[in-house]
C-alpha positions in Angstrom: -102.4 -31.5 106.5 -104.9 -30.0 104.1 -105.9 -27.1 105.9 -102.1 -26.4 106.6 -101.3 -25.9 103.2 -104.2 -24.2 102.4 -103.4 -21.5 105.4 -99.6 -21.1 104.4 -100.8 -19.4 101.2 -102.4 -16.8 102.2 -103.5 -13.8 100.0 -100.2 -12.1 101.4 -98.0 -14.9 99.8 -96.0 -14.6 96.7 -96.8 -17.8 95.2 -101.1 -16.8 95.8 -100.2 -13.2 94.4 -98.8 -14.8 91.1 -101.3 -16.9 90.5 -103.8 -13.9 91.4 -102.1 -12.2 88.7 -101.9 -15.0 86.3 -105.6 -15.6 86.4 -106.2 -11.6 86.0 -104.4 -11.5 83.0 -106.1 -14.7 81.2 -102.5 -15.9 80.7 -103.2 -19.2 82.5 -103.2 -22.4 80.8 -101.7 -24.8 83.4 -103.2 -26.2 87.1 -102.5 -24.0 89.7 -100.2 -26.2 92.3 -97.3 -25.9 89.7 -96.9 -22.9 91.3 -96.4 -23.9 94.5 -92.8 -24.1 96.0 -92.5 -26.8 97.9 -92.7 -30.5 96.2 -94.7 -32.1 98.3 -97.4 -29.7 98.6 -97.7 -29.8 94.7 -101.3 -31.5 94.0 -104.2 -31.4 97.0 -104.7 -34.4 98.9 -107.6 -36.4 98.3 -109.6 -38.1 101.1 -111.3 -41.4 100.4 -114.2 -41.8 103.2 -116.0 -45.4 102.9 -118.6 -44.4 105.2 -120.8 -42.4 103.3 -120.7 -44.4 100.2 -123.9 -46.3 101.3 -125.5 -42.9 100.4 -123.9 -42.4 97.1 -124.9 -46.5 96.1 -128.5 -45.7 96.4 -128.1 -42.6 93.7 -126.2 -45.4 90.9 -128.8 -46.7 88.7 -128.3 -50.6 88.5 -125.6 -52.2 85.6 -129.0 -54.4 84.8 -132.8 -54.4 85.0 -133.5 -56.8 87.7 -135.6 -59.9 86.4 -139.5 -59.8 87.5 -141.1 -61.4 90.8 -142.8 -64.3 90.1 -146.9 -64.5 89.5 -149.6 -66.6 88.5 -151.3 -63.9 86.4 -151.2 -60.3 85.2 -150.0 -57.4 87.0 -152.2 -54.4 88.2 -150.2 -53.0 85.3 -151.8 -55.2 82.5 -148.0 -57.1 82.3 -148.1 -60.6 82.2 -145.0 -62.9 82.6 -143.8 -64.9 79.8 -144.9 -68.8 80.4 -142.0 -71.2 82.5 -141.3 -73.4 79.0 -141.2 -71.9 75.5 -144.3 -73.3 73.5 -143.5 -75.6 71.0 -143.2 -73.6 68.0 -140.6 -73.4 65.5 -140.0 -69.8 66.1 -139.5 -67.9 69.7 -140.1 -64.5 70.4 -137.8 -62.8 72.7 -138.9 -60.4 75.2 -137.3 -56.7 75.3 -134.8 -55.6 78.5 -137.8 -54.4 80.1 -139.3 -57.5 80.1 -142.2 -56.6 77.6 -143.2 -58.3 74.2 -141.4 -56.4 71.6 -144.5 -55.6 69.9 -144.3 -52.0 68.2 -146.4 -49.4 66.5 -145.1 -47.0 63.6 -146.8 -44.1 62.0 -145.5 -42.4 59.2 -145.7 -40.4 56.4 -148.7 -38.7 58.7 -150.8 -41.9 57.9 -148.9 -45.1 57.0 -149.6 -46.9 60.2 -147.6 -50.3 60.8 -147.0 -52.8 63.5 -143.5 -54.4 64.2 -142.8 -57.5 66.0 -139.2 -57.7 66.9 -136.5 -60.1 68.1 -138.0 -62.9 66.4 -135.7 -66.1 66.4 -136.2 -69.6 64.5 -138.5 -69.6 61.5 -139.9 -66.0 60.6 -142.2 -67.6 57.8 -143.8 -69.5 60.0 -144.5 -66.6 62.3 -145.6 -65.0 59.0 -148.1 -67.6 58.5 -150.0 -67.8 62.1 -149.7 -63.9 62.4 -151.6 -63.9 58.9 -153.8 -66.5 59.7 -154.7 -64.7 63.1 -155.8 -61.3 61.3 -157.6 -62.9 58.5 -159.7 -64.5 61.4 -159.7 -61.0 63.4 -160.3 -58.6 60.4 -161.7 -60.6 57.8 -158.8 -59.6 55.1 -155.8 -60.7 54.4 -153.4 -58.2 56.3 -150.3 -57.9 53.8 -146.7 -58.5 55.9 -142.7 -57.8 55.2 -140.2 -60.2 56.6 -137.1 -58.8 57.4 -134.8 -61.9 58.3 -131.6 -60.0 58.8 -133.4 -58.0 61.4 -135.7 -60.3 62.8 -138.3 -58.4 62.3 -142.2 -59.2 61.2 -144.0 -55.5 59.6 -147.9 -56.0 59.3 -149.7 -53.2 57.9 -152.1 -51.6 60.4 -152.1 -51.3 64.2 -152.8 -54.6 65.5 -150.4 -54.2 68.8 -152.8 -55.1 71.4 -154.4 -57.8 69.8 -150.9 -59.1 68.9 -149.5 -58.5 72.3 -152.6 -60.5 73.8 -151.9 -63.3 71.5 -148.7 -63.6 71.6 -148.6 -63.7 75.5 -151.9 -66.3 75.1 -149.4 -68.5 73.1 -147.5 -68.4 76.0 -143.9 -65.7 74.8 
């Protein structure tokens, strides 16, 4: 049916010699099967074919990240999973989509170096408080913080991430 249509206008035909000229002439501004004569030829068929779309699924990135296998300890990657029950703190810290602990690094100003601890739910003081506790044992000074509790977010000054991180996922989040 498709290649019917497209064989009845040929370069020869009226209707293809119009649009020809149409196009030449930059005057075009509508789809070309308007000007086709006949009312049933006016758009091109579409085919649906179910048969190759186990091709196509394989190319369409998943709607969500799949949750991790289950292991006792870390990954060859360093990644550790998050303990089976939250420890019993009165704050939790969520991980991020990728299944990581949202513990970040910022640089700024070419020297100002912070850490970030995000999605922090429950009490953020008390967070505070261990986190500060923690450094002053690590460092041997008292590391000063910001407390964002809009954001839940926890800014240290200094790159502590992997000491954090290793903490944090000792504690069991």
């Amino acid at each position: 049916e498709i290649y019917s249509s497209i064989n009845q206008y040929t370069p020869n035909h009226k209707c293809f010699r119009k649009l020809v000229h149409l196009h030449k002439n930059k005057h075009i501004n509508r789809p070309y099967w308007i000007y086709f004569s006949s009312p049933q030829q006016q758009k091109p068929a579409l085919i649906e074919s179910t048969e190759e779309f186990v091709f196509v699924e394989r190319l369409i990135p998943p709607s969500r990240i799949p949750d991790p296998p289950k292991h006792a300890g870390p990954a060859p990657s360093g990644w550790t999973p998050p303990a089976e029950t939250p420890p019993p703190l009165p704050y939790m810290i969520r991980r991020s989509r990728m299944h990581n602990i949202p513990v970040y690094t910022d640089l700024t100003h070419g020297n100002r170096k912070m850490t970030l601890v995000r999605k922090v739910e429950g009490d953020i003081w008390a967070l505070e408080k261990d986190v500060k506790q923690f450094l002053q044992e690590l460092t041997g000074k008292d590391m000063p913080t910001q407390v964002n509790e809009v954001t839940m977010t926890l800014r240290i000054k200094g790159h502590f991430d992997q000491e954090l991180k290793s903490w944090l996922s000792s504690k069991g989040f």
